[in-house]
N, C-alpha and C positions, 0 to 999 in steps of 0.2 A: 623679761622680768629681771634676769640675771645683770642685762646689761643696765637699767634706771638702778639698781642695788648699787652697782660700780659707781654710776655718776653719782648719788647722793653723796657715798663714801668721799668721793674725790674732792666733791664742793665743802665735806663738812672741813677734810685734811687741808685746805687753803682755807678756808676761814680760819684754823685753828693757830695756823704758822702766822695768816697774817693777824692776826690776837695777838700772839705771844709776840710775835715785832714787835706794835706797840707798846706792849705793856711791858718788855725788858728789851730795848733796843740798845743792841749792841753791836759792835765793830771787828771782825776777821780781818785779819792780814794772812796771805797764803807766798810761801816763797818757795820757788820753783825755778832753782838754778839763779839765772840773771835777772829773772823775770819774778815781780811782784803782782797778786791776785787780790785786790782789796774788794770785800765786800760784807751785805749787813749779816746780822747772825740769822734774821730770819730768811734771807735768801738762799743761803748754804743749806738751811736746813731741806729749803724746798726744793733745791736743788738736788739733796740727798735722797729724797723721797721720790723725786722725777728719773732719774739713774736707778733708784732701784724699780722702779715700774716699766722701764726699760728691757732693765736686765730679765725682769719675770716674763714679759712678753716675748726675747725674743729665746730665751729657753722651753717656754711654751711652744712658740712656734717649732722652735727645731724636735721634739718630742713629738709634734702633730705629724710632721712631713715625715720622721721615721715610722711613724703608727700607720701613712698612707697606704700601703700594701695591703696592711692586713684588714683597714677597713671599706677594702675595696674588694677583700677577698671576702668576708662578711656580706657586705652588700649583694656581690654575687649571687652566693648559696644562699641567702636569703630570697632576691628575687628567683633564681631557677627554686626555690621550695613553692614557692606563693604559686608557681607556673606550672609547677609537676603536681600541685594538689590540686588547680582548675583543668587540669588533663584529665586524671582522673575522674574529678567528679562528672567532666564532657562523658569520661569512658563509659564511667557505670548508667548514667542515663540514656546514652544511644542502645549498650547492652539493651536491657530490659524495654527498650522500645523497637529492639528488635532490628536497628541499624547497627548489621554487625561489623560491615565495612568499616564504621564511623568508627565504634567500639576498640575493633583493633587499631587501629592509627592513633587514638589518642591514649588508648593507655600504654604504646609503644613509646609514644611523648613523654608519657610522664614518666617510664622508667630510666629515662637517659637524663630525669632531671630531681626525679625524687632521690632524699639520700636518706629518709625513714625507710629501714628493713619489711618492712610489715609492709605497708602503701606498695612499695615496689613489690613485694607476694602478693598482692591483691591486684596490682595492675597485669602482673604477670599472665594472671587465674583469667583473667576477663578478656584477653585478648588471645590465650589458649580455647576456653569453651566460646569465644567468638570464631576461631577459624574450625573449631569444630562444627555451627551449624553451618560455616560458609563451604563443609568438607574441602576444607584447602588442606590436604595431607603433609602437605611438603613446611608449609608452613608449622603446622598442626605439633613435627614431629619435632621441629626443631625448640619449640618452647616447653615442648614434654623433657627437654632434656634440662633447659633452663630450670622449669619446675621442678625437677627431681634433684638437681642443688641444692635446693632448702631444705636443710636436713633438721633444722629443730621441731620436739616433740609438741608444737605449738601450732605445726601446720601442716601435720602432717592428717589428719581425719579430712580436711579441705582436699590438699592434694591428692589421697589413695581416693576418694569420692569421684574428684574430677577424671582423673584417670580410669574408672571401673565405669563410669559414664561413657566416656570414649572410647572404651575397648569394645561396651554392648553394641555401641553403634556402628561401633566398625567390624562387629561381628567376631573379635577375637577374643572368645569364651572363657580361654583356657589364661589367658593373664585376667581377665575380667573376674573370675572367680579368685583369682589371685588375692590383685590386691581388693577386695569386699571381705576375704578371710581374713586379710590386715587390719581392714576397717572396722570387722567385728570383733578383734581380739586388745583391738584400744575403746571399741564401746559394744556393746554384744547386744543390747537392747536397740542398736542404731536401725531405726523403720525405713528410711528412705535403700540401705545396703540389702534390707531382707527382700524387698519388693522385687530390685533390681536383681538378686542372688534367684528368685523364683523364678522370671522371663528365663536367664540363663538356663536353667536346669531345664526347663520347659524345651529353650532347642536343641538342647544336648539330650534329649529325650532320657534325662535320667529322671523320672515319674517317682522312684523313693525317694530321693533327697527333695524334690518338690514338695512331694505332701510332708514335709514334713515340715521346711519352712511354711506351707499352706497355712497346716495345722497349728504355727504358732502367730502370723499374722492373726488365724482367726480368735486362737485364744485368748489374745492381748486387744483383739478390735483394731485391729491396726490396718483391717482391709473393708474398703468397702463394700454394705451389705449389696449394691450392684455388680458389685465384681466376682465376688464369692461361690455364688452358685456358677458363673458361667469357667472359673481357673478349677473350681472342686470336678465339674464335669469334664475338665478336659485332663486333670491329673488322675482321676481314676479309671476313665478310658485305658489312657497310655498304659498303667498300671496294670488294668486285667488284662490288655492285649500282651504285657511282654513277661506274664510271672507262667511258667512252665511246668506248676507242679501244683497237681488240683489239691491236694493237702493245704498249701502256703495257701493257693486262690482263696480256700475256706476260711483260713482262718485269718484271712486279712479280711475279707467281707464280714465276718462276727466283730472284727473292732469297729464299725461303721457305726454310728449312733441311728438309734431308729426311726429318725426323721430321713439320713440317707437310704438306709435299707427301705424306707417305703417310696423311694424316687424311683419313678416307671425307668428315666433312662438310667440310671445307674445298675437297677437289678436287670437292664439289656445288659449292659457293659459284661456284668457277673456272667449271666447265661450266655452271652457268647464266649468268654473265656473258656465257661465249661464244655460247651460245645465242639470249640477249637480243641479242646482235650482230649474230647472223645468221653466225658465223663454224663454218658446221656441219663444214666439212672437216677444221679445227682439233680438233673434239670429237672425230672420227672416229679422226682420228691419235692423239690422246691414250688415249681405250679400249683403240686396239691396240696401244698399249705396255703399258698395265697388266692385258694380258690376261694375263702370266705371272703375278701377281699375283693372291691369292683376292677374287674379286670380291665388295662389297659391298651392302646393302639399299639404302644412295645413290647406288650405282655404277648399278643400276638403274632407280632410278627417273629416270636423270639420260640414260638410253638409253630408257626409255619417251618423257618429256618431247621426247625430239630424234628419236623415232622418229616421233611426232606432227607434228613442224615438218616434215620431210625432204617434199619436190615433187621433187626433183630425183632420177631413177630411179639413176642408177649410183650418185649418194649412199649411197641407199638398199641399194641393191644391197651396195656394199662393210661398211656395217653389219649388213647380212644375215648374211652370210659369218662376220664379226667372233662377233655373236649365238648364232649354230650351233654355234663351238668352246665359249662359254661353255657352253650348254646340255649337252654332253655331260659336263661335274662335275655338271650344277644342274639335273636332269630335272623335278626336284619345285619347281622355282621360279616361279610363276605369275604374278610380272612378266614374268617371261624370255619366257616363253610367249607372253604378251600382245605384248611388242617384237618376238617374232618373227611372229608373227599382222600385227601392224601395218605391217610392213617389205612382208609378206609380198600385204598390201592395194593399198598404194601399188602392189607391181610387177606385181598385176592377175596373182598368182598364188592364186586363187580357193580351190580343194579346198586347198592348203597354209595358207591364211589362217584357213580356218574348222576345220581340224584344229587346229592352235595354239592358237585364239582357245577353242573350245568345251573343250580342255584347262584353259585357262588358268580359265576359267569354275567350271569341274569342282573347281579347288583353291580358287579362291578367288572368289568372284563380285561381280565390280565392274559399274561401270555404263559403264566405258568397254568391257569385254570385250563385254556385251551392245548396247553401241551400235555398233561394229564389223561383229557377227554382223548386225545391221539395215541398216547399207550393203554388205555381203556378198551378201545374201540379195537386197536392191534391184538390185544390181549385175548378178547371176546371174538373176536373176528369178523365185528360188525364193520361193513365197509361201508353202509350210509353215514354212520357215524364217524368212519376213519375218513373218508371225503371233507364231512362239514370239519371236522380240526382241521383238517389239510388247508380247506379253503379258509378258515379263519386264523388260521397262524402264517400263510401270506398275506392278507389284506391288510392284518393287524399289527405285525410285525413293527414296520415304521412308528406307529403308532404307541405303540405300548412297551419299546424297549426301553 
């Protein structure tokens, strides 16, 4: 376009000269030393216009071939940019299709050719959390140091993320919870940091800081209802197993909302706590309030367990009692049986111990039922009956441990 613009120009500026020839034809004389230059006035003119179209072009040209350089250094980083952004974009789609090989090579491409700041921290991120699932360490550790160069507050929630990621996986807890405390003190509401902050506390078996993060996943909804019940039972396990002082055990189970307090394994969780304490009166009082309550398979076993600990006769005694109301719903329940057998040992109530126990056997035959019936029978000094445990806690043995 540029150049028909020129030629029009050019044809109108000769029409124009040769006009004006005709129409005022005149005579130059040009003297130049010894030498005379005759010619018309339209010609000088056109000549004067050819010299200066000259002279423009070839000041143009030398202005171009100085500018060489630079628009060749242009062209350059312009094409290494067009090259380090189809790297990238190779990068990010191998990523999330899970070629992580592919992932890192290309956005290693595109960092040696991108010269956007940003692009090159994104290529950097994707070829770091690439040699992380390829557990390539060695590579791994050397781009963690890359990444920990970018030090503006604009990439930094990306970078402490990706890092607190690769510390869980590589099981190093104690930077892991590091930077996640970083992560939550540039955003405290951050879900994906809290999640990762609960696993951690979960191996470090610190059970108070868990439930506590737990307890705020749950009260914001930020966990799901499939996950929830099975991290609440495994944080209050941990919990009653390592708190040491049956005062705190109580009064952390009254904080429990009464949908937890009515969970059969959780009130096991409790009673074995108290148990491990030795706080048997406590477990006592507890049964006979949930005796209104349909009693459960852990309710049970959590009254076998304390019927076993129980030396102390009126202990026992008052469990006994407790036992007996259950049994009249639960006749066919052959833990029950067995708790009452056992209660029923302790109080050196002999014929009552071994009716219980030899029921309990009848439904379901354990090795504690017939190890009972063998201090029974030792006790009593019944030796047909010390035989038959004898000969059914060898047969059974194998079987029922």
């Amino acid at each position: 376009m540029k150049f028909l613009l020129k030629l029009v120009i050019m044809i109108v500026l000769i029409f124009l000269v040769v006009s004006f020839g005709r129409i005022y034809p005149g005579h130059v004389v040009v003297f130049l030393s010894k030498y005379r230059l005759d010619s018309s006035l339209s010609t000088l003119i056109f000549a004067i216009i050819m010299l200066f179209i000259c002279i423009y072009y070839l000041v143009r040209f030398w202005v171009n071939m100085n500018r060489l350089p630079t628009k060749i250094r242009k062209w350059r980083a312009k094409h290494a940019l067009l090259a380090g952004r189809i790297y990238l974009n190779s990068a990010g789609i191998n990523y999330f299709e899970g070629k992580y090989a592919s992932a890192y090579k290309n956005a290693m491409k595109s960092t040696s050719k991108e010269v956007n700041k940003d692009n090159k921290f994104l290529a950097v991120m994707l070829a770091f959390k690439s040699m992380g699932y390829m557990q390539n360490y060695a590579k791994e550790d050397e781009l963690f140091q890359e990444l920990d160069s970018y030090k503006e507050k604009k990439w930094q929630l990306a970078k402490l993320m990706a890092f607190a990621e690769n510390q869980y996986t590589r099981q190093k807890y104690g930077s892991c919870l590091d930077n996640l405390q970083q992560v939550l003190n540039l955003d405290k509401r951050h879900v994906p940091a809290h999640r990762i902050m609960l696993k951690v506390y979960l191996h470090l078996n610190n059970y108070e800081k868990a439930f506590e993060v737990l307890n705020w996943l749950i009260k914001y909804g930020y966990l799901e209802k499939i996950y929830v019940e099975s991290y609440k039972l495994q944080v209050l396990r941990g919990l009653f197993e390592n708190i040491n002082d049956a005062e705190e055990l109580y009064r952390f189970y009254r904080k429990l909302d009464n949908q937890d307090r009515g969970n059969g394994l959780i009130n096991k969780f409790y009673f074995d706590g108290l148990i491990r304490l030795k706080e048997y009166k406590t477990v006592i009082d507890s049964i006979e309030v949930m005796q209104k309550s349909e009693p459960s398979f852990t309710m049970h076993e959590n009254m076998l367990i304390l019927a076993k600990k129980l030396k102390n006769k009126q202990e026992a005694a008052r469990l006994l009692v407790i036992s007996e109301k259950y049994l009249i719903d639960n006749k066919q329940d052959s833990r029950l049986l067995l708790v009452l057998g056992i209660l029923s040992f302790t109080l050196e109530l002999w014929d009552s111990a071994r009716g219980y126990i030899e029921a309990s056997v009848r439904l379901n035959p354990t090795l504690d039922g017939y190890l009972y019936l063998f201090f029974i029978a030792k006790s009593v000094g019944n030796q047909q009956l010390l035989g038959h445990a004898e000969r059914m806690l060898v047969e059974n043995t194998y079987n029922l441990v």
